[in-house]
N, C-alpha and C positions, 0 to 999 in steps of 0.2 A: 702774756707769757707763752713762748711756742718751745717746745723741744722735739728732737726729735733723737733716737734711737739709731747708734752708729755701729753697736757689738754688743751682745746677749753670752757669757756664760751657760749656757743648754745644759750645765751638768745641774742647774740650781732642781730643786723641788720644786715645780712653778702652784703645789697647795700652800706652802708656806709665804709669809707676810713679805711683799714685795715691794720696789721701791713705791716709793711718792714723791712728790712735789707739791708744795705748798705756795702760797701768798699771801702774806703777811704785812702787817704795819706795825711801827715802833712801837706802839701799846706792848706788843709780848715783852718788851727790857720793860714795863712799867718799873721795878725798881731799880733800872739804871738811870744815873743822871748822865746829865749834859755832858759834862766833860769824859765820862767813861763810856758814851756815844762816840763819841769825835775818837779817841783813844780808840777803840774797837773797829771802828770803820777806817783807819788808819792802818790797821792790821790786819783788815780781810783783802788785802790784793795781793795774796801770791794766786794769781790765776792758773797756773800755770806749774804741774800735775795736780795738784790738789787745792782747796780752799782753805785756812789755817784762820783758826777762832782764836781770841783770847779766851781765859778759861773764865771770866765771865761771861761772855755771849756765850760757849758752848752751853754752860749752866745753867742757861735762862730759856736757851733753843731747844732744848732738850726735855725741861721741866714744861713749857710751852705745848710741844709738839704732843705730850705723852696726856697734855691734859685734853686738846679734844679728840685723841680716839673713841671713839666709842661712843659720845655725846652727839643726841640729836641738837640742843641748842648749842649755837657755837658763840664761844666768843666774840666780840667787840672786833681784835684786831686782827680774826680772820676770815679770809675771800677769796678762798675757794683752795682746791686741791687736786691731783691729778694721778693716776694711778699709772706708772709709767709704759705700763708694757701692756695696757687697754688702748683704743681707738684713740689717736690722737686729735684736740680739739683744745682749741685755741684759750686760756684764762683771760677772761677780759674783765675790767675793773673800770667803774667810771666814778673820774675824782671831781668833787665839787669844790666849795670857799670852804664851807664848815669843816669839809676832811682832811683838808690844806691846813688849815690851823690847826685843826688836833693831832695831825701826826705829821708836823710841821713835813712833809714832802717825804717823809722817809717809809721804805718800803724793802721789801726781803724776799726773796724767790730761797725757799728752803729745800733740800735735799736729803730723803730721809732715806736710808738701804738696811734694815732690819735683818735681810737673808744673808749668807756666807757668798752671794756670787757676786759677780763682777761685771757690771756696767759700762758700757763707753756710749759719749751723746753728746749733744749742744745745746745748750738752752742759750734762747733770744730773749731777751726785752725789749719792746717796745714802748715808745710814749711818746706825746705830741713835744715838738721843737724842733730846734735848727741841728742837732747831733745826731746821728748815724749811731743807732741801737747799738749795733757791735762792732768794737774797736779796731779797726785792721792791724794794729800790730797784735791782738791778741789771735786772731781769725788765723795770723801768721802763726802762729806758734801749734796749730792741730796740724794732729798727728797725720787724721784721714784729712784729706783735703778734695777739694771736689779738681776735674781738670779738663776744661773746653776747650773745644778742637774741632776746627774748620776739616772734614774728614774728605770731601769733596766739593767740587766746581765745577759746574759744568752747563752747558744749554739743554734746553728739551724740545721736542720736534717742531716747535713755533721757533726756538731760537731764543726761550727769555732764561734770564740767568736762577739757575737751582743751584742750591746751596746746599749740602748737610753738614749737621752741626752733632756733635757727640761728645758726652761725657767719659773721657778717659779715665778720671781719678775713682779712687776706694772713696774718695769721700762724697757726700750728700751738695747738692745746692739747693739750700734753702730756700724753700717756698713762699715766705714770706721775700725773698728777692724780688719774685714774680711785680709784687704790689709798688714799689720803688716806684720812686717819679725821680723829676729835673737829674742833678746830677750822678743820683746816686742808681742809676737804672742800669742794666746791664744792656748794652747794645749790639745787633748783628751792624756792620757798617759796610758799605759796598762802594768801590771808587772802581769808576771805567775810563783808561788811561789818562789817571793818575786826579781825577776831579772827583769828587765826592757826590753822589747819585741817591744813598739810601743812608736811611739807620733808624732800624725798627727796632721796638721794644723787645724783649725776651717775652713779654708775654703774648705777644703777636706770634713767635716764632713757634714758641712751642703751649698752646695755650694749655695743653693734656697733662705737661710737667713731667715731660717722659723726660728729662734732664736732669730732673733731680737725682738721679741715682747713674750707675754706667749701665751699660749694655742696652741702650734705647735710642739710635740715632734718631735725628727727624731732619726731614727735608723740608724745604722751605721753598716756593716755588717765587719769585722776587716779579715784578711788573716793567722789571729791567728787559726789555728788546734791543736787540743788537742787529743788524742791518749788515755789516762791514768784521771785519777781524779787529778786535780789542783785546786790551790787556787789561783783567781785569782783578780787581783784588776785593778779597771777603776778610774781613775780621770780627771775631766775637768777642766784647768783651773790649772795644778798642778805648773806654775809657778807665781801664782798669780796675773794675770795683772789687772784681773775686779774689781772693787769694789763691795763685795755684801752684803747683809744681813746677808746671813746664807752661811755661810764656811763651815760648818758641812755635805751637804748634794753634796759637790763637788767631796766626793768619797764613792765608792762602793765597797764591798769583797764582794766572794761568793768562796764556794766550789764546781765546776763544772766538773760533770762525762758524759764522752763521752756517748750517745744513742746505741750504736751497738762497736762490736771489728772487723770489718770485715776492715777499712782502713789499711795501712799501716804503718806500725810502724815506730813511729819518737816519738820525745820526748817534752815534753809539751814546749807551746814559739815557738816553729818551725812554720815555714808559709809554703804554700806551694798557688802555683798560681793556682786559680780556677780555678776546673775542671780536675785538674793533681791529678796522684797521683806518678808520678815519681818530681825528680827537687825539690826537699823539702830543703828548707834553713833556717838557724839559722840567727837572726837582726844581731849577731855579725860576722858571716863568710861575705867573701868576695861573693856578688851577682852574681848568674848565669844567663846569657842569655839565648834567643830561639831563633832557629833556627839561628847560626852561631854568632862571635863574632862584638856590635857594633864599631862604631869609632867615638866618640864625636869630632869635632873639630870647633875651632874657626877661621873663614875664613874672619870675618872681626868686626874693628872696627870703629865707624865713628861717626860724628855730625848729628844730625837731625833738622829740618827745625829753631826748638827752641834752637840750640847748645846744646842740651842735649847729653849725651852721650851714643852713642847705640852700641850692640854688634849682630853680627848675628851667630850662631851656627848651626852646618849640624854634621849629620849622616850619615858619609862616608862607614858605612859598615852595617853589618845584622840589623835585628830586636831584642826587648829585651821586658821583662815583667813588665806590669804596676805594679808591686809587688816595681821597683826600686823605681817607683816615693815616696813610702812610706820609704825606707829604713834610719834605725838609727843606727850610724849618715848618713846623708843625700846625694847623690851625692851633686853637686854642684858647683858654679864658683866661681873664687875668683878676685875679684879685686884690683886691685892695682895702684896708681895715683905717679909719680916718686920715686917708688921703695919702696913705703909706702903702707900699706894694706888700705883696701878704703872701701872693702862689700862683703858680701859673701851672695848667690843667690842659695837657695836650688831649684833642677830640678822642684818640686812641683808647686812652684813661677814662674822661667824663662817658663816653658811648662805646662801651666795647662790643656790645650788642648791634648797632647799628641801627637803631631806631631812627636815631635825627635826617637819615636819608631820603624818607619817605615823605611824601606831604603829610602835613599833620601829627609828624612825629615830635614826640615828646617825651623827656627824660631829667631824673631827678638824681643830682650829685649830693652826694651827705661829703663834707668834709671832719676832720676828724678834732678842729677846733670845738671848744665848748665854750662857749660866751660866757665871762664872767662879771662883767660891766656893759654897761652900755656903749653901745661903737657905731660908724655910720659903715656900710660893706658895702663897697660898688662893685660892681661885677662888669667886666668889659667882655664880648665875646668876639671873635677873630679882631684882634685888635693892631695885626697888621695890614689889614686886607687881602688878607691870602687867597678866599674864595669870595668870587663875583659872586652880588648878592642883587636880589630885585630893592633892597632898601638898607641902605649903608647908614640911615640915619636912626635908627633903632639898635644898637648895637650894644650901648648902655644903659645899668639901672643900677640907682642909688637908694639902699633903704637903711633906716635907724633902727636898729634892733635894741633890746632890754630883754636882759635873763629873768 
């Protein structure tokens, strides 16, 4: 559970009892039945100015909340709490079988405001599955709204394409955005007349999170070299995931003419790894290494303390260019849970740090599944051949796990 704080009241008393946030499991209705569950959670979705209880759940949320103030042992069915207007940190909860059957999957993010002032803010849920925590027609309906904006475009004195990127809107973009994978990621996307060249993660772009709020451009320096005059286009955001105001200002043209003709000729879209001017590659050809061919391999699979499932990956052979970490489409893992495809893990995501590039490097992905049965997990890595490897035949491992 994340929230974050969008508008404070400053006239409140900040000695007196301030908000909270709680999480909760259906235990607090202990004497609501089933059918006046279903009935009540039928009635909590006007999202939209307020939340509306029936006046049994306010009765029971109420009698609940007031009983563990003040108590060091808490309750059964509650995990934890959050003082709204202290350091924000994350409420995390980890669900097993036995917590599954006792509070058959139901669960409650409470809101409690005791003072006379007034609030404004978003709270997120997260949890493992195939649905997208917060609902875009609701994300539609706030007030503040966040609002990305290609602000400029242009070359820098090599000729490679800069990009700034800025937050117009009053409203926040959530930082949990940053974590997203596969469809749900916010992308910068780069096409040099009119072919598609780039499309980097947001968390590559801005990895400081100066976005999250307005008045913080970041510039973005791209491995796009230009040689010749192109027409180039940036957009943020080109697979629509934010909600904003103004959609109009998420992309940028320009027709951009190299400063000097002394580089080496290559042909517009081409990248080349800073600082070279040998080693020049096209996003669709197959990726070059330096200095000697590496060996991605997967050496192990396994549970972690939470039964999640984790993967450890090594680089058995030479070093390569942070140029892969950007490549489209993306190296990547692939997973698979008996014989079914599971998730796929671009290099960006699994090694943000950059360890895997080094000989000898090695790095551990926790996924955020929890093994609740036994299952067989293959783990495939570049499973298109993206990057030239010294041993293409090590690229798979299969293990049977048990929770």
């Amino acid at each position: 559970v994340y929230y974050e704080l969008t508008g404070v009241d400053l006239k409140v008393d900040q000695t007196m009892n301030l908000p909270n946030l709680y999480l909760v499991d259906s235990r607090v209705f202990d004497k609501i039945d089933e059918s006046t569950w279903v009935k009540m959670c039928k009635t909590i979705v006007n999202y939209h100015p307020t939340l509306k209880l029936t006046t049994e759940g306010l009765k029971f949320i109420i009698s609940g909340v007031k009983e563990i103030l003040g108590k060091d042992e808490k309750p059964k069915w509650f995990h934890g709490s959050q003082k709204l207007l202290e350091k924000n940190t994350s409420l995390i909860l980890d669900v097993d079988d036995r917590d599954l059957r006792t509070t058959k999957g139901r669960y409650l993010v409470i809101l409690r405001n005791p003072s006379p002032g007034e609030y404004h803010g978003n709270i997120l849920i997260s949890f493992p599955g195939n649905v997208w925590e917060v609902d875009p027609d609701l994300e539609a309906t706030y007030e503040r709204k966040p609002d990305l904006a290609i602000e400029r475009l242009e070359l820098d004195a090599d000729n490679h394409v800069v990009i700034t990127v800025a937050n117009y809107g009053p409203g926040l973009l959530h930082k949990v955005r940053y974590n997203r994978d596969g469809e749900r990621v916010i992308r910068l996307q780069v096409e040099v007349d009119g072919k598609k060249v780039a499309a980097v993660p947001i968390a590559e772009v801005d990895p400081k999170y100066a976005l999250a709020s307005k008045g913080s451009p970041v510039t973005y320096r791209t491995d796009i070299l230009l040689s010749q005059p192109a027409r180039v286009t940036a957009m943020i955001d080109a697979d629509d995931v934010v909600a904003e105001p103004d959609k109009r200002n998420n992309k940028k043209r320009e027709t951009l003419t190299p400063r000097t003709s002394s580089l080496t000729p290559t042909e517009s879209g081409k990248r080349v790894k800073r600082g070279s001017e040998s080693g020049t590659k096209e996003a669709g050809d197959s990726l070059q290494s330096a200095g000697g061919n590496p060996d991605l391999v997967v050496t192990d699979i396994f549970l972690d303390h939470r039964r999640r499932v984790a993967v450890r990956v090594e680089n058995q052979g030479g070093s390569f260019s942070p140029d892969i970490y950007r490549a489209t489409p993306p190296v990547q893992i692939h997973l698979l849970m008996n014989g079914r495809s599971w998730a796929y893990v671009p290099l960006s995501f699994l090694d943000p740090a950059g360890k895997l590039r080094q000989p000898g490097g090695s790095i551990i992905w926790t996924s955020d599944y929890v093994l609740r049965e036994a299952a067989e997990i293959t783990v495939v890595v570049d499973e298109g051949n993206r990057l030239p490897e010294a041993n293409e035949n090590n690229n798979t491992l299969t293990r049977r796990l048990g929770p």
